[in-house]
C-alpha positions as CSV (number, residue, x, y, z in Angstrom):
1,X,73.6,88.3,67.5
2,X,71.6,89.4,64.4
3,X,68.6,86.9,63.8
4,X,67.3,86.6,60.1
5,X,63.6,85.3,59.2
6,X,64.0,82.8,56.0
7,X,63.1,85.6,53.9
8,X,66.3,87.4,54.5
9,X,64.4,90.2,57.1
10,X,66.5,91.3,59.5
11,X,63.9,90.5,63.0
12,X,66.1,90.9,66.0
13,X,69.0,92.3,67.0
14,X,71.3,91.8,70.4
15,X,74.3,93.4,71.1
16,X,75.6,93.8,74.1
17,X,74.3,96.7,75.4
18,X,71.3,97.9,76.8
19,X,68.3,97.8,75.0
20,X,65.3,99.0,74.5
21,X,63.5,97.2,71.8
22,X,60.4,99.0,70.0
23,X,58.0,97.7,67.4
24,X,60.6,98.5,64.6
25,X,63.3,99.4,66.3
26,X,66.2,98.5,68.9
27,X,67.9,100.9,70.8
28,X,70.9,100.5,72.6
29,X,72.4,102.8,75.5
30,X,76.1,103.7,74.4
31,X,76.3,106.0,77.4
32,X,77.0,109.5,75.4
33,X,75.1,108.5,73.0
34,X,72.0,106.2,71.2
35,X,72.5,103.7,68.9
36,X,69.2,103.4,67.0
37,X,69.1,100.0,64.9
38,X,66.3,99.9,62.4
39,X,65.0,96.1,61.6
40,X,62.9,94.7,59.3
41,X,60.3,94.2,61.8
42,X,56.4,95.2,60.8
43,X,53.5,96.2,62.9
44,X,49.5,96.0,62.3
45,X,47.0,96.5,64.8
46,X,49.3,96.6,67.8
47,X,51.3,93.1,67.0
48,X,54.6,92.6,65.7
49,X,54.0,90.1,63.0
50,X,56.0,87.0,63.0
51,X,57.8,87.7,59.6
52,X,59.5,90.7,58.5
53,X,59.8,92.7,55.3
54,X,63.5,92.5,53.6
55,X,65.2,96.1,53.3
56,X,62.7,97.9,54.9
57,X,64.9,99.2,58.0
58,X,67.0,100.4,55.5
59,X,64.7,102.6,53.6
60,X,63.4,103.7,57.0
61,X,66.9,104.7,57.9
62,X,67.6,106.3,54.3
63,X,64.4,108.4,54.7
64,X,64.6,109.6,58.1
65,X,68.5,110.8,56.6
66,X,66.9,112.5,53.6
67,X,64.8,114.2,55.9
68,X,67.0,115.2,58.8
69,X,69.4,117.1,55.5
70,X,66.4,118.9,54.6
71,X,65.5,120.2,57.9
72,X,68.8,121.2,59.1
73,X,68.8,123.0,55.6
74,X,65.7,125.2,56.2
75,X,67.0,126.0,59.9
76,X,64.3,124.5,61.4
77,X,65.0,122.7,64.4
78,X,68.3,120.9,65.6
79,X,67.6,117.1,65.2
80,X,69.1,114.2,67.6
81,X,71.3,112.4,64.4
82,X,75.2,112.3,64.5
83,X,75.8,109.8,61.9
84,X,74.9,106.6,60.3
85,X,78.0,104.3,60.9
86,X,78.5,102.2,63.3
87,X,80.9,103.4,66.2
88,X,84.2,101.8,66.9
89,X,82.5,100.7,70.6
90,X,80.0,98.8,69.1
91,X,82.3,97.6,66.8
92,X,84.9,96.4,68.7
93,X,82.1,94.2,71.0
94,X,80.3,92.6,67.3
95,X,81.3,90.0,65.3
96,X,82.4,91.2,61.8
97,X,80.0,88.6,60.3
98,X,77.2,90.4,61.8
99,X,78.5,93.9,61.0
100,X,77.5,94.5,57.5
101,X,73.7,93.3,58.6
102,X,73.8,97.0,60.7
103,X,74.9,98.4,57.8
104,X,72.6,101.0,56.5
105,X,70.2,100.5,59.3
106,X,72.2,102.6,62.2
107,X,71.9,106.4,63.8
108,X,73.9,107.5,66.6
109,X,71.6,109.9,67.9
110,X,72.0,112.7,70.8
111,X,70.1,111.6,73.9
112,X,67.5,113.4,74.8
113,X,64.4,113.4,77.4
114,X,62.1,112.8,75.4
115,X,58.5,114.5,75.2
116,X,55.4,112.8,76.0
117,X,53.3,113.9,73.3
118,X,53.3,112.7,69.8
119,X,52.8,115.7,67.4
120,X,50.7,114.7,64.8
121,X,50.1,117.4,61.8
122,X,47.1,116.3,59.4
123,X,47.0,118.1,55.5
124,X,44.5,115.5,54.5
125,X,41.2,113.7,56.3
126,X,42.1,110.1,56.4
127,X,42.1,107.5,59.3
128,X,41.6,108.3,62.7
129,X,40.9,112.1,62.0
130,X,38.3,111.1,59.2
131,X,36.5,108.8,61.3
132,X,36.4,111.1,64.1
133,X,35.1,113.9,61.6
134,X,32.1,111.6,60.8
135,X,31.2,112.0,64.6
136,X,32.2,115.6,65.8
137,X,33.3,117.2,62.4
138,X,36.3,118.2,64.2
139,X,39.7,116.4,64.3
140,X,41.2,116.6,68.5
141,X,39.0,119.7,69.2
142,X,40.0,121.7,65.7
143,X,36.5,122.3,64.0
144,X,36.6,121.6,60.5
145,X,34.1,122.2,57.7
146,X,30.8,120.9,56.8
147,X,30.7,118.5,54.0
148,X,34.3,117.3,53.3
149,X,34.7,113.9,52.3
150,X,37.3,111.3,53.1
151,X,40.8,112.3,52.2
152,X,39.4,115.7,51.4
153,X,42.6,117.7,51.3
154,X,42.8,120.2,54.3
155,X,42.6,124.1,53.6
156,X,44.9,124.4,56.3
157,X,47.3,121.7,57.9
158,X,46.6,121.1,61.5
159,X,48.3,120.1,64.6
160,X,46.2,117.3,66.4
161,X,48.7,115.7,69.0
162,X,48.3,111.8,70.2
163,X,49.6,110.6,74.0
164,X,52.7,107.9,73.9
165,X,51.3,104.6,74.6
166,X,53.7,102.1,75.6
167,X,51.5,99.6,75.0
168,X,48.2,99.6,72.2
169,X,46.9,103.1,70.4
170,X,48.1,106.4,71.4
171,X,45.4,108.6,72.1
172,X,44.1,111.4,70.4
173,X,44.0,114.6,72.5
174,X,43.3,118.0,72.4
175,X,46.0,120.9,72.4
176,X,44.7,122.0,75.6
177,X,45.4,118.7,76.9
178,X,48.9,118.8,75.7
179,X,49.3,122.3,76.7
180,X,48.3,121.5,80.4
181,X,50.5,118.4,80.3
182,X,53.4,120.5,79.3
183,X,52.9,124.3,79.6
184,X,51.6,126.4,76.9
185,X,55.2,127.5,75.8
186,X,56.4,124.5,75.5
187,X,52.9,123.0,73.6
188,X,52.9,126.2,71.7
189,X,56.4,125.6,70.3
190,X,56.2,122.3,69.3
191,X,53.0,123.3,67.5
192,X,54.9,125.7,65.4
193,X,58.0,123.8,64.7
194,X,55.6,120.6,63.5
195,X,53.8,123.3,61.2
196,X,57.0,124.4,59.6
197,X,58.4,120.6,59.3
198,X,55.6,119.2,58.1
199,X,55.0,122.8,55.3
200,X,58.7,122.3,54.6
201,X,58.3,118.6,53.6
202,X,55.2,118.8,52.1
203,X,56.7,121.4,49.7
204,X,59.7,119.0,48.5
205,X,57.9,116.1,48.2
206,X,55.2,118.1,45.6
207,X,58.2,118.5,43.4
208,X,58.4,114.7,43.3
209,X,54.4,114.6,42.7
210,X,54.0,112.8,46.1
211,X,51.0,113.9,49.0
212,X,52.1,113.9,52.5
213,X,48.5,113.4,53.7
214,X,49.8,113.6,57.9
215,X,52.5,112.9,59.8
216,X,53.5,112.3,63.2
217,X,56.8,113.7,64.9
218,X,58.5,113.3,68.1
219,X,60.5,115.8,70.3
220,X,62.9,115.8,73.0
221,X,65.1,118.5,75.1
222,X,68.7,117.9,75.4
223,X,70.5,120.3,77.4
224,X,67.1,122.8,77.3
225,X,67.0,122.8,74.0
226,X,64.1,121.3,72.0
227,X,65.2,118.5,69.4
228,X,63.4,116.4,66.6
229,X,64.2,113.0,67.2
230,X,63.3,110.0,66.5
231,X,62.3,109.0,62.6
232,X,61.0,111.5,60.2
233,X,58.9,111.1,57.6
234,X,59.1,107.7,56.4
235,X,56.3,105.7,55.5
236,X,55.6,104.3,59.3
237,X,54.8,107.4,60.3
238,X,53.6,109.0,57.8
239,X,50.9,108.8,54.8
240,X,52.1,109.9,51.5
241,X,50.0,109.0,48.0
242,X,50.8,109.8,44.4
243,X,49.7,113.4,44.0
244,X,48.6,112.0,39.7
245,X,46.6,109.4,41.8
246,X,44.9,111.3,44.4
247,X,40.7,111.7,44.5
248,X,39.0,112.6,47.7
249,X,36.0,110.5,48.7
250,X,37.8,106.8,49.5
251,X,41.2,106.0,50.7
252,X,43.7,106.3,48.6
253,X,47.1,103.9,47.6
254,X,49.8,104.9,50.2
255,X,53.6,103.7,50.0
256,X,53.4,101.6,53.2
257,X,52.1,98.4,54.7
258,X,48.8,98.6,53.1
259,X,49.1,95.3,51.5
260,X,49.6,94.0,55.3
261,X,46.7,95.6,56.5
262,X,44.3,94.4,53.9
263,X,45.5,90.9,54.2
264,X,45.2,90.4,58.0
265,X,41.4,92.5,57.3
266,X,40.3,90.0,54.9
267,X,41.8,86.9,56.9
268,X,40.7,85.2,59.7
269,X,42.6,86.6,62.7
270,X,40.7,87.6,65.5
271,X,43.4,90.3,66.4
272,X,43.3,89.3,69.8
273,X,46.0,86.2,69.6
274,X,49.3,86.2,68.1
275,X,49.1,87.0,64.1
276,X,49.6,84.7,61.4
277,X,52.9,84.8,59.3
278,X,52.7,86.9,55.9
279,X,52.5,84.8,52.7
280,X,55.4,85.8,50.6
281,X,53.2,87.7,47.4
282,X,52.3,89.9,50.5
283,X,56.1,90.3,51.6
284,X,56.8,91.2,48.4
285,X,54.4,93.1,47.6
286,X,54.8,95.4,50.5
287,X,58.3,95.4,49.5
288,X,58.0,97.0,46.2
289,X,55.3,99.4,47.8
290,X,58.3,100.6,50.5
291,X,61.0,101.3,47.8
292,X,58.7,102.5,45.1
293,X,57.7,105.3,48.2
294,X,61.3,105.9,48.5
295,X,62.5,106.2,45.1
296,X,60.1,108.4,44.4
297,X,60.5,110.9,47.0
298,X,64.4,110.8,47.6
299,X,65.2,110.4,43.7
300,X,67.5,107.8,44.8
C-alpha cells in the first residue's frame, strides 16, 4: 500500500479511500475530514520525476506544523489542520507494516471549498516576477521601480496572485482579475491576510538569519469562513536564502530543489518526454539542502 523507490523515498501511497493524488501529495476523502499524506515525490518543470527524495514529506509536514503554530499564535487566520496522527479509521483499514511509513507525513485537515486563486506575496525580485520586470517593470500589474536588479529586495512586499492549473504553470494575473473572479471583498481580504502571513513569517525567520524571498498561499471557506489551507511555507512553495549569504544582482542559494533544477538544465532532456531518474549525489544533495532549510528555520 505504501510503494518505496530503492532509495528509501516514499513515491506512492494507496489506501483505501478516495484519492486525489497531487504532485507531492495524496489526499484522501475521510468524509468529515482530509487526510493529507505528504510523499517524497519531487516536481521540475511540470513532471513528477521518477525518483524521490528520502524524508522530504516529512520536513514538508514538520514545516507546514511550525508554521500553522505560529499563525494561530498571532491570530491571524484559522487554518484547515487538526492533527498530525493518523486516525483510528485509517488505521483500522492499513496494515501496521505500512503504518509507521505515514508517520510524520499526515494532516487531518478541515474540508474546505477551496479558492481558485493562488495568493502569491513577493518580498524579493526573483523568478517569474524578475523576468516579467525585465519586460513591463511591473510584477501582475504592480509597478515597481526603475533600475532594480535581480533579487533586489522589495521596499514593500506585494501581493501578485497566480490561477490554479490543474495541469502545467499557473498563471500570473492581475488583482483586478482576481477581484472580478471573486468579488472585491473577498480578493481584498485574502490580500490582506497573505500580507500579514507572509510579514508575520518573514519576521521569525529573520531571527534565524533566513530571507523569505516570496511565497505562495492557498485559501478555502468552510462554513463562510475563510481558512489557510493547504502547506505553508515550506521550501515547495516558498524561496528562502541565507540572509549572511544574500547579494542582489544573480540568484541566490535557496533551501529547495535547486540541485534538481540545475541538473535536468544542464542535461539532455528535452522536457517534453518523461524525465530521467536523479543520480544519487543529486538525491543527496537535495537532501541535505531540504533539512539544512529546516533546521535552520524551525531550530529543530
Amino acid at each position: 500500500m505504501l510503494d518505496f523507490d530503492r532509495q528509501g523515498a516514499l513515491i506512492r501511497t494507496d489506501l483505501p479511500f478516495p484519492v486525489r493524488r497531487g504532485k507531492v501529495r495524496d489526499v484522501y476523502d475521510l468524509g468529515d475530514s482530509l487526510l493529507i499524506v505528504a510523499t517524497d515525490r519531487i516536481s521540475a518543470f511540470d513532471y513528477i520525476l521518477p525518483n524521490g527524495i528520502p524524508g522530504k514529506g516529512r520536513l514538508l509536514t514538520s514545516m507546514s506544523v511550525h508554521w500553522f503554530d505560529l499563525i494561530e499564535q498571532l491570530s491571524i487566520v484559522p487554518h484547515h489542520l487538526m492533527g498530525t496522527t493518523v486516525p483510528d479509521a485509517v488505521r483500522s483499514k492499513v496494515p501496521e507494516a505500512d503504518l509507521s511509513g505515514l508517520d510524520g507525513r499526515v494532516m487531518v485537515s478541515r474540508k474546505a471549498k477551496v479558492v481558485p486563486f493562488e495568493c502569491v506575496v513577493r518580498g524579493y525580485l526573483e523568478g517569474s516576477g524578475w523576468r516579467e520586470y525585465l519586460s513591463t517593470q511591473s510584477v501582475c500589474g504592480v509597478a515597481l521601480p526603475a533600475g532594480l536588479k535581480q533579487c533586489s529586495r522589495l521596499e514593500v512586499p506585494i501581493f501578485t496572485p497566480a490561477t490554479k492549473a490543474e495541469e502545467g504553470h499557473d498563471e500570473n494575473v492581475s488583482f483586478e482579475v482576481m477581484a472580478k473572479a471573486l468579488g472585491d471583498s473577498l480578493a481584498a481580504q485574502l490580500r490582506e491576510l497573505s500580507l500579514q502571513i507572509y510579514r508575520g513569517a518573514a519576521d521569525a525567520a529573520a531571527l534565524r538569519g533566513i530571507l523569505i524571498a516570496d511565497t505562495k498561499f492557498e485559501f478555502g471557506q468552510h462554513e463562510g469562513q475563510v481558512m489557510l489551507i493547504d502547506e505553508v511555507l515550506t521550501p515547495d512553495s516558498s524561496r528562502f536564502w541565507a540572509a549572511d549569504e544574500y547579494q542582489p544582482g544573480h540568484s541566490q542559494r535557496s533551501f529547495d530543489k535547486q540541485f534538481v533544477r540545475e541538473f535536468l538544465q544542464e542535461s539532455d532532456w528535452d522536457r517534453d518526454s518523461p524525465p530521467p531518474p536523479l543520480p544519487d549525489e543529486i538525491v543527496e544533495h537535495t537532501q541535505a539542502r531540504y533539512q539544512e532549510g529546516y533546521d535552520r528555520i524551525t531550530g529543530e
